[in-house]
C-alpha positions, 0 to 999 in steps of 0.5 A: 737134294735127292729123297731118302729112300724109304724102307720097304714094308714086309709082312712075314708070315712064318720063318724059314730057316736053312741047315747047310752042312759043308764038307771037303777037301781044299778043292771044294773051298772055294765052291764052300766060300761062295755058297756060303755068301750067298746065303749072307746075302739071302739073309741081309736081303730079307731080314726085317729091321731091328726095331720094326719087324714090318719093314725090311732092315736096308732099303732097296738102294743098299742092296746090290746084284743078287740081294736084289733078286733074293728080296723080290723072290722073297717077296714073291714067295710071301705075296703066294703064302698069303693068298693060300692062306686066305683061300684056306679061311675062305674053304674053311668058312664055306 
């Protein structure tokens, strides 16, 4: 019997939120379409859990092709604020 996957741990640190205008004729709605599912899979990639905001709401195993990428980039991009803010206290307490 395969081990249920584990939900993995996320540390926000601040939110980050996306304005997209969209606009055009029938020849771009198609292109409209598809960057519009990207941000869906942008979001349902690194959107925390409902009842515990420290771990991601889907497990890595529910994820597919470009969600993959947008929680590892995601989580790259939080692993470099953490350490400019760590090196922020560190100057400040010099």
């Amino acid at each position: 019997m395969e081990q249920a996957q584990q939900k993995p741990e996320m540390h926000p640190t601040q939110e980050v939120r996306f304005a997209v205008v969209m606009y055009g004729g029938i020849s771009l709605a198609i292109y409209m379409n598809g960057v519009a599912q990207e941000l869906g899979k942008m979001v349902r990639a690194t959107a925390p859990s409902e009842d515990d905001v420290h771990h991601a709401a889907l497990t890595d195993g529910k994820l597919d092709g470009t969600e993959k990428v947008y929680r590892k980039l995601g989580r790259m991009l939080s692993w470099g604020s953490r350490r400019r803010i760590r090196q922020r206290r560190r100057r400040a307490d010099l």
